[in-house]
N, C-alpha and C positions, 0 to 999 in steps of 0.2 A: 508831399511825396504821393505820387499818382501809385496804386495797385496796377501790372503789367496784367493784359489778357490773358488768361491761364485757364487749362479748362478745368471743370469739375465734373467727374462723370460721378454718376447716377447712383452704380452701383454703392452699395455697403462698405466704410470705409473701417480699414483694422483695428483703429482705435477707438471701436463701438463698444468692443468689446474686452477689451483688455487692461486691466487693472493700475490705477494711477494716471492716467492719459485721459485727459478731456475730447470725446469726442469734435468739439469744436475744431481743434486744433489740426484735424489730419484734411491732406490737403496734396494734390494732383498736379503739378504741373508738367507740362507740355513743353521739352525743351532740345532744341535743333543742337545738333555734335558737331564741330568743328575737331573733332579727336581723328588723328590722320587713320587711328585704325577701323570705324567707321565709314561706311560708304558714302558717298556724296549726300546729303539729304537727307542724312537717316534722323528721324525724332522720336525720344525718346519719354515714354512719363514719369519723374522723380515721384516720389512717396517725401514728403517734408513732415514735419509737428512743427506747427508756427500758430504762435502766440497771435498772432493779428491777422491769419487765415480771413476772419471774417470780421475786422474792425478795421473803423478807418487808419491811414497811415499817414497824417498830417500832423499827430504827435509825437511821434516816434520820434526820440533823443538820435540813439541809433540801433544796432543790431548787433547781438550775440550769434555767430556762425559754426554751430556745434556741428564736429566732423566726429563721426565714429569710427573703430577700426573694424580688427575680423575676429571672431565670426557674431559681432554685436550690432542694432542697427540703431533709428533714432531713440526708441527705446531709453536706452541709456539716459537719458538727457532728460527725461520727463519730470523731474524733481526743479531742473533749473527752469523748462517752460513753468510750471506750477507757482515758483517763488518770484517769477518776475511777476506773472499774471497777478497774483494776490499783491506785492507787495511794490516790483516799478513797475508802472502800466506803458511810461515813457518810453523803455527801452520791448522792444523788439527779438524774440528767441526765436531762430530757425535750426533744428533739428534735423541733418538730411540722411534717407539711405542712400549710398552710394548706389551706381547703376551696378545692377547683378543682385545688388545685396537687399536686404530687408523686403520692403515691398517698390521697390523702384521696377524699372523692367527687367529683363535680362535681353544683354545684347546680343548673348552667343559669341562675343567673340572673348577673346583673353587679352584684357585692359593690364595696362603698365604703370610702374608711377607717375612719368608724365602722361600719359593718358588721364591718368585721373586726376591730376592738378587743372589739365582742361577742361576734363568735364565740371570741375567743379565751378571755376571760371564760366563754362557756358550757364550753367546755372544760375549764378549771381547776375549774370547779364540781364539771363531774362526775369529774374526778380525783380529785377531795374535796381540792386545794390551797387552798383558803378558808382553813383553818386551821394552814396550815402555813407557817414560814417558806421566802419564793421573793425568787432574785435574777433578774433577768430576764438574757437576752443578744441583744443585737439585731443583724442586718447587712440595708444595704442600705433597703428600705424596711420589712422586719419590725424597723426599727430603731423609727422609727417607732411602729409597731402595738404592739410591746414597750413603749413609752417609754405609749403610753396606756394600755395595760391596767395596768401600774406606777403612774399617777399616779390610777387609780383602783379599785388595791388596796392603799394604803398601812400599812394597818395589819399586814398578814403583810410587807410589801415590805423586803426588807435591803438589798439594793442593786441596782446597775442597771452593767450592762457592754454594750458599745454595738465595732462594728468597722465601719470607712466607713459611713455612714451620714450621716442631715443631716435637720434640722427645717427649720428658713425666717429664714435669714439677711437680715439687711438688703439690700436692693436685688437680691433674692433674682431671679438667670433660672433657667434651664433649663441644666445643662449639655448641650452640645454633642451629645454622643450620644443624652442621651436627646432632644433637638429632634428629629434625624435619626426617631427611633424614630417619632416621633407624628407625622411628616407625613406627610397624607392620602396623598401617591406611593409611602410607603415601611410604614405603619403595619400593612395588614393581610398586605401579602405581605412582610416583615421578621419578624412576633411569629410570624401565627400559619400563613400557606399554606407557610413554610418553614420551615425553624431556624434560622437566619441567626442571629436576635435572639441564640436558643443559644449558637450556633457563637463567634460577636461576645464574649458574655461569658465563654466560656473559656478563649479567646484570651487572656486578660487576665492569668493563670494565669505568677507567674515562678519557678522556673521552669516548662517547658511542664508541661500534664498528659499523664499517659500513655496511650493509645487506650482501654485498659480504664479507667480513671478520669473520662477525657470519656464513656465509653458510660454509665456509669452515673448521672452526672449526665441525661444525656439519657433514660436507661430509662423515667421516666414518660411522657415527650413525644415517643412514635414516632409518631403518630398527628394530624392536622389538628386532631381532636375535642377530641384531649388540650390541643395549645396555643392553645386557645379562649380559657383563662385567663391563659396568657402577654399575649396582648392586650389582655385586658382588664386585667389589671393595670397594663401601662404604660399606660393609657387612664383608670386612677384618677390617676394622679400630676398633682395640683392645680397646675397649672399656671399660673391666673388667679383671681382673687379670686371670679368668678360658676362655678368649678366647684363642685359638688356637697361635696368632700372638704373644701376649703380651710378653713371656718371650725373644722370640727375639727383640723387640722393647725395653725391660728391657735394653737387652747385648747392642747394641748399642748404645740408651743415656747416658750407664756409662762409654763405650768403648770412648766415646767422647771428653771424660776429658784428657786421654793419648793421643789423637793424635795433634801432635804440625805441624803440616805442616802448612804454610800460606795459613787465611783461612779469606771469603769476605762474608758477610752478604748486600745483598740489601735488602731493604723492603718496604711495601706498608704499614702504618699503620693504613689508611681506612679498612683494611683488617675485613669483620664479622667472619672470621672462625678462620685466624690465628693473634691473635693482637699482639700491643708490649708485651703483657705476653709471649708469646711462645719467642719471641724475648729474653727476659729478660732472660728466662731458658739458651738460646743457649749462650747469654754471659758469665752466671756465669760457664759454661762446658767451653767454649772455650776462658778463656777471650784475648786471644791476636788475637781475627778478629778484622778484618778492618770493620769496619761499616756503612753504609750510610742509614738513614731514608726520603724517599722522599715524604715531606707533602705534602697529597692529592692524594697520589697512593693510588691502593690498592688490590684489591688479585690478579688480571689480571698483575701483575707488570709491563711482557715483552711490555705488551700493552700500558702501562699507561706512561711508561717512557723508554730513551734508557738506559737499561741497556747492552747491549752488547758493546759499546763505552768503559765505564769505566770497563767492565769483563775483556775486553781480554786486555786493556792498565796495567790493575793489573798484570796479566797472565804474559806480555811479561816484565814486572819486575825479573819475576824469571832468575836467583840466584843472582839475582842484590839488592836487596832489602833489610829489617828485614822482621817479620813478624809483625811488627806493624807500616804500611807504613802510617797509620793514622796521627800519632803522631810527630809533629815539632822535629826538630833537637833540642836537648837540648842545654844548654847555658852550657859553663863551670862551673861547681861546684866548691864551693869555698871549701881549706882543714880545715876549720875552723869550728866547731860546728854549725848549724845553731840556732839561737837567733828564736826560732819558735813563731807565732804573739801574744799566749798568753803568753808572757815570762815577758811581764811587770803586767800582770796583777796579777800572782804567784809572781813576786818577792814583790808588794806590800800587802800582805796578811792578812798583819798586819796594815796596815794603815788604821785609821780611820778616813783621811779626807775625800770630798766626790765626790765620783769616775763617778756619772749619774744622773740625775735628769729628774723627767715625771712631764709634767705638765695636772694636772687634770681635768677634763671637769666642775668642780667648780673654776677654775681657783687658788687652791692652789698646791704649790708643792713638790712635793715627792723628798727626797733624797735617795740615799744610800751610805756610805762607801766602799770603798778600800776591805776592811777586807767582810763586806757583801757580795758584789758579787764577789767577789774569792770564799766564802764558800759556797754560792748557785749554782756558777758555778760548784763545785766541787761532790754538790749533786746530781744535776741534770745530771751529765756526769755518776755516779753511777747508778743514776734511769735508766739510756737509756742503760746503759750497762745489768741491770736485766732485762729488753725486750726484749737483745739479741742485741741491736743495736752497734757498733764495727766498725774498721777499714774495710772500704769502702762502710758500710751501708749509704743510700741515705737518705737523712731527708730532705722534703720540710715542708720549715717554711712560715706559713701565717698568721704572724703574725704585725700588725703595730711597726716602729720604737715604741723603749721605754727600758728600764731597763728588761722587762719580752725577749725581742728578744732579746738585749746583750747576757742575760745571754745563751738562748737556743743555741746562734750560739758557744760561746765561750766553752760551755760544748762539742757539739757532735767536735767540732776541739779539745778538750783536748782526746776524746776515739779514734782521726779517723775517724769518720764519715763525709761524703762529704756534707755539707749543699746544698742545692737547694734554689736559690731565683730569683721566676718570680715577674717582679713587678704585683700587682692589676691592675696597670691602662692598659696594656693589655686586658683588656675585658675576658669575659668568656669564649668565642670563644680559645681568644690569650692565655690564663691561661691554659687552657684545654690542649691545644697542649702542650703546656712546659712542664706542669706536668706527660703529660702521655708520652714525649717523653723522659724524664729523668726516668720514670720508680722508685720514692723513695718506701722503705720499708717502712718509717713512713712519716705521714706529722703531723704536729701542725699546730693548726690556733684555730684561733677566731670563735666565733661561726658561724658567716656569711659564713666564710670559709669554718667550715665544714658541713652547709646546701649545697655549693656549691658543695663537696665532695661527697655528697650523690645525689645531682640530675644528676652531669656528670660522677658519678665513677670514680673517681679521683683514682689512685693506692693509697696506704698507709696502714699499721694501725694507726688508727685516734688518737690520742692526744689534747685534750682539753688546751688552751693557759687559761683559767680561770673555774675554776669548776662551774659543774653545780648546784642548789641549790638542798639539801636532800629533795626538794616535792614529791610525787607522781608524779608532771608533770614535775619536773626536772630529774627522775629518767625517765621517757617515753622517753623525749629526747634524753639524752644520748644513750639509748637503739635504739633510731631512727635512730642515725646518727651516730651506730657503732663505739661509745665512749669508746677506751680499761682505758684509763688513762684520768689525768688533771696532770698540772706541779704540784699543792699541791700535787697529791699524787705520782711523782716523783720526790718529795723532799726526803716524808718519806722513800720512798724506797732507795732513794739511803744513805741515815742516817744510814739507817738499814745496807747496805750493807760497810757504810764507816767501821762502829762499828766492823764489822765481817772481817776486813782487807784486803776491799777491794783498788787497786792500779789501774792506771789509764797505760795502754800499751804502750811501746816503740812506737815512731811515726816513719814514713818513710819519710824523707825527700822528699821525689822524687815524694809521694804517691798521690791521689789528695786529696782535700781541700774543693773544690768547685765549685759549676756549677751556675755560672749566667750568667742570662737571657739580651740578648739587648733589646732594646727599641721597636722592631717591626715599625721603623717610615720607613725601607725600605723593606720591602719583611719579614714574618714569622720570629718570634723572634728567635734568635741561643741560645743553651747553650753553655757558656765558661767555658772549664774546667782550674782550677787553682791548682796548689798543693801546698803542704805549703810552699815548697821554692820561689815558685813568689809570693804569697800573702804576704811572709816577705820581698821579694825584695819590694814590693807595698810600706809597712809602712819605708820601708829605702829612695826608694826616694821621699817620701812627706813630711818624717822627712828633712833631706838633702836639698831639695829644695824649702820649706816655716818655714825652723826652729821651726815647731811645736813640741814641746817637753816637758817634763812631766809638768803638771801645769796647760797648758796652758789651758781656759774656751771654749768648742765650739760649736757652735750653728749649728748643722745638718740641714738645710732645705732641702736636698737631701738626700732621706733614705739612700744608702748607702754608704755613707758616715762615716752617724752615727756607723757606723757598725766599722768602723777604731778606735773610741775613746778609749777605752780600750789599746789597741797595742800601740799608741801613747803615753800613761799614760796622755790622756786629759779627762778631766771635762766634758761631751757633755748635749748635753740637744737637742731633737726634740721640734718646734716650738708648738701652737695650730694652726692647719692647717690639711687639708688635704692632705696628702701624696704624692696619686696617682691624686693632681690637685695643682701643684705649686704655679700657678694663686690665688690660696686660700691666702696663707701668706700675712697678713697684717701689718704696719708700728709697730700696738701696739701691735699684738703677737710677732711681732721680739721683741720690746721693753721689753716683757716682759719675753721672752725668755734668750735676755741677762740677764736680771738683775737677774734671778734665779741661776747664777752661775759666777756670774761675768765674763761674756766671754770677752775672747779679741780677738777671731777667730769668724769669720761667712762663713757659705757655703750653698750659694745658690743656683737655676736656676736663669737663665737669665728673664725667665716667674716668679718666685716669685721677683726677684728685681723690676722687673716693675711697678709690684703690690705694693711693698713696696714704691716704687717714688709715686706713683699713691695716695697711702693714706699718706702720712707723715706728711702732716700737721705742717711744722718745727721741727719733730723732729732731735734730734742728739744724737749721741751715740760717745763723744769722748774717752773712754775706747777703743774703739775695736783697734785692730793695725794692722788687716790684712781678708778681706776680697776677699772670693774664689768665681768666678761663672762661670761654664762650662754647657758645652752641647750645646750650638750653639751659634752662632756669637752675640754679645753685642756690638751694635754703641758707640763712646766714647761720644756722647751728651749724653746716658742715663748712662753710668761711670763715667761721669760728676758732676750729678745729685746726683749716690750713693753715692760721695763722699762728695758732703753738708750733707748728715747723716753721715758719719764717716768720719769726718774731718780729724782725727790723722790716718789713715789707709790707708795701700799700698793697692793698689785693683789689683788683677792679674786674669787672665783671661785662667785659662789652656785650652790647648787640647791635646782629646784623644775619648777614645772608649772604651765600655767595654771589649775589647779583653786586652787593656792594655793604662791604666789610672792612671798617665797624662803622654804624652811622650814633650811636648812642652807647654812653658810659657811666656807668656807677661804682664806686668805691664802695667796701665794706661799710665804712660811718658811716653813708649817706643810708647806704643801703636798711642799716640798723636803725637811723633816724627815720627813713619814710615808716620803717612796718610797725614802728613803736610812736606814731606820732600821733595814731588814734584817730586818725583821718580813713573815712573810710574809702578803700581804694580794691578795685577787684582786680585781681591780675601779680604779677611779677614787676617791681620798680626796675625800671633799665635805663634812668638815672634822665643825665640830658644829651644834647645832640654834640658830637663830637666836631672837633675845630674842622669848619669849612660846610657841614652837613644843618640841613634846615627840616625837619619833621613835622608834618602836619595831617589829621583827621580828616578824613572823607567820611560824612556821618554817615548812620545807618538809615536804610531807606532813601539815599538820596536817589531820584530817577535818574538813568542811565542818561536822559540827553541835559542833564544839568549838573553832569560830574565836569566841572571846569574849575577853574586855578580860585574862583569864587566862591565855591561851595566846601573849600578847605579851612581849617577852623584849626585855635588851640586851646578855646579855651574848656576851662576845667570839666570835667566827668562826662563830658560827650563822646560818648563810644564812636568806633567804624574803623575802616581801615586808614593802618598807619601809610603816609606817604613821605617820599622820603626825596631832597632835591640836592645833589652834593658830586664836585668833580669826579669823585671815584667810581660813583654809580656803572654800572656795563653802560657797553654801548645797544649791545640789542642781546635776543635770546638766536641762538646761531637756528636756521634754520625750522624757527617757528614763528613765521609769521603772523600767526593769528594772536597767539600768545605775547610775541614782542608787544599787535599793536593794542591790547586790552593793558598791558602794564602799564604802559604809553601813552593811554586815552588821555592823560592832562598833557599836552607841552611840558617839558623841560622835568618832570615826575616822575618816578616811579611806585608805583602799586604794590604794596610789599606783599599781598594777602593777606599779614599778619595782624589782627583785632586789637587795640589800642585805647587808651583813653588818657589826658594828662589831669594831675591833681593839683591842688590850689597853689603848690607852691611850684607848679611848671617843671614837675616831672611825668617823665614817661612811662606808663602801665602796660604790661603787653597782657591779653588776655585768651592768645591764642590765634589760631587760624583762622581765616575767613570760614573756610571750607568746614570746619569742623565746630561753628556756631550751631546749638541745638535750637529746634522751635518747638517750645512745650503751649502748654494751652493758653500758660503765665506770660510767655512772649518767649522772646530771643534769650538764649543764654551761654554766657562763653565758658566753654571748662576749668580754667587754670585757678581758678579762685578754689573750686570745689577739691580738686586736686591737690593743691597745696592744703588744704585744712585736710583732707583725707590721711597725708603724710606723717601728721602732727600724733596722729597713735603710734605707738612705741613700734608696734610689731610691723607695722603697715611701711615694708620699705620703697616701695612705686604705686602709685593710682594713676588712672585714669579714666576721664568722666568724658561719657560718650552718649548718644541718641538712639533707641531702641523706637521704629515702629513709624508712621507716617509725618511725614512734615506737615509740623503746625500741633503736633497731637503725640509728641515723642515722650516718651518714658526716659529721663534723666538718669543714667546705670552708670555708679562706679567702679569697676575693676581695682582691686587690691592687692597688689602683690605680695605675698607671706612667705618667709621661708618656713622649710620644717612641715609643711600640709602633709598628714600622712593618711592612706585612706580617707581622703574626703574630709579629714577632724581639721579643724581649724584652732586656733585660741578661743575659749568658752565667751560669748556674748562681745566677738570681734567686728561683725556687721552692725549692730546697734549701735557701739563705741564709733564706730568711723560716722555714719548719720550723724549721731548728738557732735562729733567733733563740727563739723561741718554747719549744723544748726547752728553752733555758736559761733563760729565763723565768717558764713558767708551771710552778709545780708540778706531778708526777705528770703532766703532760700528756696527753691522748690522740693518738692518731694523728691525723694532719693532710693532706689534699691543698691543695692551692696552685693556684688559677685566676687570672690575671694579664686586666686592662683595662685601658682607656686612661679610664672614667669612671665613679665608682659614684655611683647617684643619692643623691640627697639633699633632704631637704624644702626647700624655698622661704622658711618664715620664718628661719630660721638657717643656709641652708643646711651643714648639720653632721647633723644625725640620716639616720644611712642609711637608707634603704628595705631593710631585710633581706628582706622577704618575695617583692620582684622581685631581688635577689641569688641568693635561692635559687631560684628558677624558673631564673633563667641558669645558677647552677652546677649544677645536677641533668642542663641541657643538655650543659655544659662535659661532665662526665662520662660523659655516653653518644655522646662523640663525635660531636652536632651540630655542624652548618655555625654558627660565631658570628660577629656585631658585634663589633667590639674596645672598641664602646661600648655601656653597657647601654640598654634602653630607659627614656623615661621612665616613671614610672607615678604612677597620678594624687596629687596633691597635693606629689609630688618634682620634682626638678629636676636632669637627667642632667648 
């Protein structure tokens, strides 16, 4: 590749002086307009940051074409020049100001959007980029301008990466700020007689920028003259069909649909200008980009997060790749019809035994038949299809376990439709992000839900879970809270629609299913996408692996769980209990729960069993023959315990994860055999891999570029992370690409985080989180060992063992939970007691301090998974002798 003649003048160039930008980089060219609103001959000098300003261009792979919008210039982009320069030298970053803008010239005149797709086009010319492979990067509205000069240089074009930004979405306004921007009171003393407009968009910046960082954004536009163009630029944004820009804005959002080159979506969805609406638009045009949503960025992105890291490691993929790099290596498909998860529930149609039962807040119970809900499910998948909703439409359901949520989920999975399920006990904070980071077309809920709906803006058209009554003020309501429907009247409609022949669409096996939500008990709750072939792997290995099979009576105290009864052809029944608080179920709503259906299955949390030992009262329940309870560790004294209530019953203990549940299983005997077998093992047994599911060790310390399918191990006492290989596994993490592809780093694996090790006789140890491995000076060490011997004193009813102070050099602090703490007293010589327990316990142990409370949080769906990471914020307190709470606080997604 030859460098084109370009000039270089003399003077002093801006990137001498301003912070993070290698002077080398900044760089003058001399470039003739062909832009009709220019006069014949007019030539202009671009201002560029280009990585190969002053190297040769004979190794250049190819070029990254970063366009910025308003009122930002190359600036922006200086992170990504910086990471190629150090890290691909191959690939080529040009950074441009647009003319008018940063340090380009000013043409004086008022440039349009095809104006400036031209200019940018003439630019690339005389860079001599024609013939060179260019991926574009766009933000803001050089998202835009990017997105046209791309659809009309295709044949060099490899791909296209885009950060906030937005073409012209359906029922397309104005966001907000920019309204504010362009009214005539605010338009010209906002852009350009001040900075404001500036000042406004830096602001935006999380975290802040630093005064040298804002100055240098600003460095072009000290001046009135200078942000001439700031004006005028928000004064192009096509606002109305009769602006000048819009039909070229038109040609490109629908040019968008045709271009299939691999293409990267980052996004900030703090964003006030561009939110995940414009997001949602750019998916449904493009759907096979790579996607990553980084909560808590937001329109500043480059600022707010490195996005140049993950740009150009996408980038140097090419042509090594698909264009859906997002998405887990799929499992081999079977040639066999898939049995899809409603398939028991149609073949029973006709049955009029009884298929779910709701128990009423009068304490009588509701049944319904076989025959029932197949033919409600049936109406109801009509009714949502007369709304439009179909194969891949998003429906967040918020609604409680019960017969009315069966039926909703099993309808929109009969049309296609991807259900959404955030648990409640996420918090409204944690709800809020799920729902608006899944983006559904409709949501259902209860009416709490959808007051919640209407005060966070929750995306959807709203659906009513129960009508509202014909008053006047039930009729206000609905009207309040943007009530299109209620399921009664997506009954009739869809009755209406069966009558007039209507049929329910060919499914895609492969297509997705569903996006749920984790627990949030470690970091911001993920969506998991499922499609219907893992969801029916799901009900094959929980059939397979606890024999539950049609008949069989089950008692869900884990919402979703209940959600499986149907596909199983089981009997289910939700507890009286609160949902989103486990802790709630008591001895004689279980009691009464079974008895509404004759169960002989229970599933519980570990936090509702507790509860149940806690109230029982000698109860027994020798009917039951097999009791479930997962989500975190259960001591075998309190499985002990559950088993004087279900005398006759195997009690097992799976693990798993909502990525894919269960992948391992242990029974109480096994369970009692590993911890009494005198083998020494650190961690929780979680038995072995359940039918279909293959688990194996990623050691610790293995380097990053020799984590492959080779460097996975089972044999005995080698710690690392557990990896897990099995149909049910997700398909990907919805909308975190970065995340999908670090789970994803082996082929056909997934990366649990979860810390692991098997013992001699080829069982499973879990020892905790990745994330939450301490480094003391003794080496690496996992909490759950210390934890579990913590518990082992009488009084001490939760611990947990956490890392005080810098990595590599950490102070091992365990947290004890006591009830009864009054005034700071604790039980007399309780911290020494928990130490010697532990001593004697944990192998080699390291040294140990002891912080005693009255509460440690805990997440909300089980309550059981501590919050370690506000554990340690309080013990680092405990230890430097701050003023403490004797209860911890809450912190989000837990429950103190």
């Amino acid at each position: 590749m030859v460098a084109p003649n370009v000039s270089q003048p003399s003077a002093a160039l801006p990137g001498a002086s301003l912070p993070g930008v290698d002077p080398s980089w900044d760089r003058y060219v001399e470039v003739l307009s062909t832009s009709s609103v220019d006069p014949a001959g007019s030539t202009y000098r671009w201002h560029v940051l280009d990585t190969h300003a002053n190297r040769a261009l004979d190794q250049v792979e190819a070029t990254l074409l970063c366009v910025h919008g308003n009122p930002t210039w190359s600036y922006l982009y200086r992170s990504v020049l910086k990471v190629a320069q150090e890290r691909f030298p191959n690939w080529r970053v040009i950074a441009v100001d647009q003319l008018d803008m940063g340090f380009s010239d000013d043409t004086g005149q008022s440039r349009t959007l095809p104006d400036r797709i031209n200019d940018l086009g003439d630019l690339t010319r005389t860079l001599g980029l024609d013939e060179s492979p260019v991926i574009t990067v766009g933000h803001d509205w050089g998202g835009i301008i990017s997105l046209g000069w791309a659809l009309g240089h295709q044949p060099q074009l490899r791909g296209v990466a885009l950060l906030n930004t937005a073409v012209h979405p359906a029922g397309f306004t104005l966001p907000p700020a920019l309204q504010l921007a362009l009214h005539p009171a605010v338009h010209r003393w906002g852009t350009q007689d001040t900075s404001a407009f500036i000042d406004v968009t830096m602001a935006l910046a999380q975290p802040k920028l630093s005064p040298e960082i804002r100055a240098a954004y600003k460095a072009p536009y000290g001046s009135r003259e200078r942000r001439r163009a700031v004006r005028q630029f928000v004064a192009d944004i096509p606002a109305t069909p009769a602006h000048p820009s819009h039909a070229t804005l038109i040609e490109v959002a629908e040019g968008l649909r045709s271009l299939s080159v691999p293409t990267f979506f980052q996004w900030g969805p703090k964003d006030p200008v561009f939110s995940d609406r414009y997001l949602n638009d750019l998916i449904e045009r493009m759907p096979h980009a790579r996607v990553h949503r980084y909560e808590g960025a937001s329109h500043l992105l480059p600022e707010d997060r490195d996005i140049a890291t993950p740009l150009l490691e996408w980038a140097d993929q090419f042509p090594r790749t698909s264009t859906s790099a997002d998405v887990a290596s799929p499992q081999p498909a079977s040639s066999e019809p898939l049995r899809f998860l409603s398939a028991e529930l149609e073949a029973r149609r006709e049955d009029t035994t009884v298929a779910s039962a709701d128990i009423l807040p009068d304490g009588t119970v509701k049944k319904a038949s076989w025959a029932e809900l197949s033919s409600r499910v049936e109406r109801l998948a009509a009714g949502l299809s007369t709304l439009g909703a179909g194969p891949g439409s998003r429906v967040s359901l918020l609604v409680p376990p019960s017969t009315d949520l069966t039926s909703v989920v099993y309808a929109c999975l009969k049309i296609g439709a991807v259900i959404v399920v955030a648990d409640a006990g996420l918090g409204t904070k944690g709800l809020s992000r799920a729902i608006n980071g899944a983006q559904p077309q409709f949501l259902i809920g209860i009416e709490r839900a959808l007051v919640g709906a209407k005060v966070y803006n929750w995306p959807g058209r709203k659906i009513a879970a129960l009508p509202f009554s014909e008053s006047v003020a039930g009729s206000a309501k609905r009207k309040l809270l943007n009530v299109e429907s209620d399921l009664t009247e997506l009954e009739q409609r869809g009755h209406d629609a069966l009558a007039n022949g209507w049929t329910a669409p060919a499914l895609d096996p492969d297509a997705d299913a569903a996006v749920l939500f984790t627990s949030g008990s470690t970091g911001p709750a993920k969506g998991v996408v499922y499609t219907h072939r893992q969801l029916a792997a799901l009900r094959d290995t929980i059939q397979n692996t606890y024999n539950l099979r049609a008949g069989t009576g089950l008692v869900a105290g884990f919402a979703p769980f209940a959600l499986l009864g149907p596909a199983l052809g089981a009997v289910s029944v939700t507890p009286d209990m609160d949902v989103t608080a486990p802790r709630t179920l008591t001895a004689r709503a279980l009691v009464d729960a079974v008895e509404a259906i004759d169960a002989t299955a229970v599933f519980c949390s570990p936090a509702a069993l507790e509860n149940v030992v806690a109230t029982a009262d000698n109860v027994s329940l020798p009917k039951v023959s097999l009791v479930l309870s997962a989500g975190a560790p259960i001591p075998v004294p309190l499985l002990e315990k559950v088993q004087t209530i279900f005398p006759n019953a195997t009690l097992h203990t799976p693990y798993g994860m909502t990525e894919a549940l269960p992948i391992a299983d242990v029974s109480l005997p096994t369970l009692s055999e590993a911890q009494s077998s005198g083998t020494e093992s650190n961690g929780v047994c979680v038995g072995q891999a359940v039918s279909g599911a293959t688990l194996k060790i990623l050691p610790f310390g293995t380097p990053e570029d020799e984590v492959t399918e080779s460097a996975l191990t089972q044999d005995a006492f080698v710690s690392g992370e557990v990896v897990v290989r099995a149909p049910h596994v997700k398909e990907r993490y919805d909308r975190l690409a970065l995340t999908q592809a670090h789970s994803a780093l082996i082929p056909g694996w997934h990366r649990t985080g979860d810390v692991g090790h098997y013992d001699d006789a080829a069982r499973l140890w879990i020892e905790g989180r990745l994330q939450h491995v301490l480094t003391t000076p003794e080496g690496p060490v996992t909490p759950v060992a210390y934890e579990l011997a913590a518990e082992t004193v009488p009084e001490v009813a939760r611990a947990a063992a956490v890392g005080v102070g810098p990595a590599g050099t950490q102070q091992l602090v365990v947290a004890v939970e006591v009830d009864g703490i009054k005034d700071g007293l604790a039980p007399s010589g309780l911290a020494d007691r928990v130490r010697a327990a532990i001593q004697a316990a944990v192998p080699d142990a390291v040294p140990v301090a002891a912080v005693l409370t009255t509460r440690i949080p805990t997440d909300i769906r089980h309550n059981s998974k501590v919050d370690r990471a506000a554990v340690a914020r309080w013990a680092e307190a405990a230890l430097a002798g701050g003023r403490l709470p004797a209860r911890l606080p809450r912190a989000g997604g837990v429950r103190s």
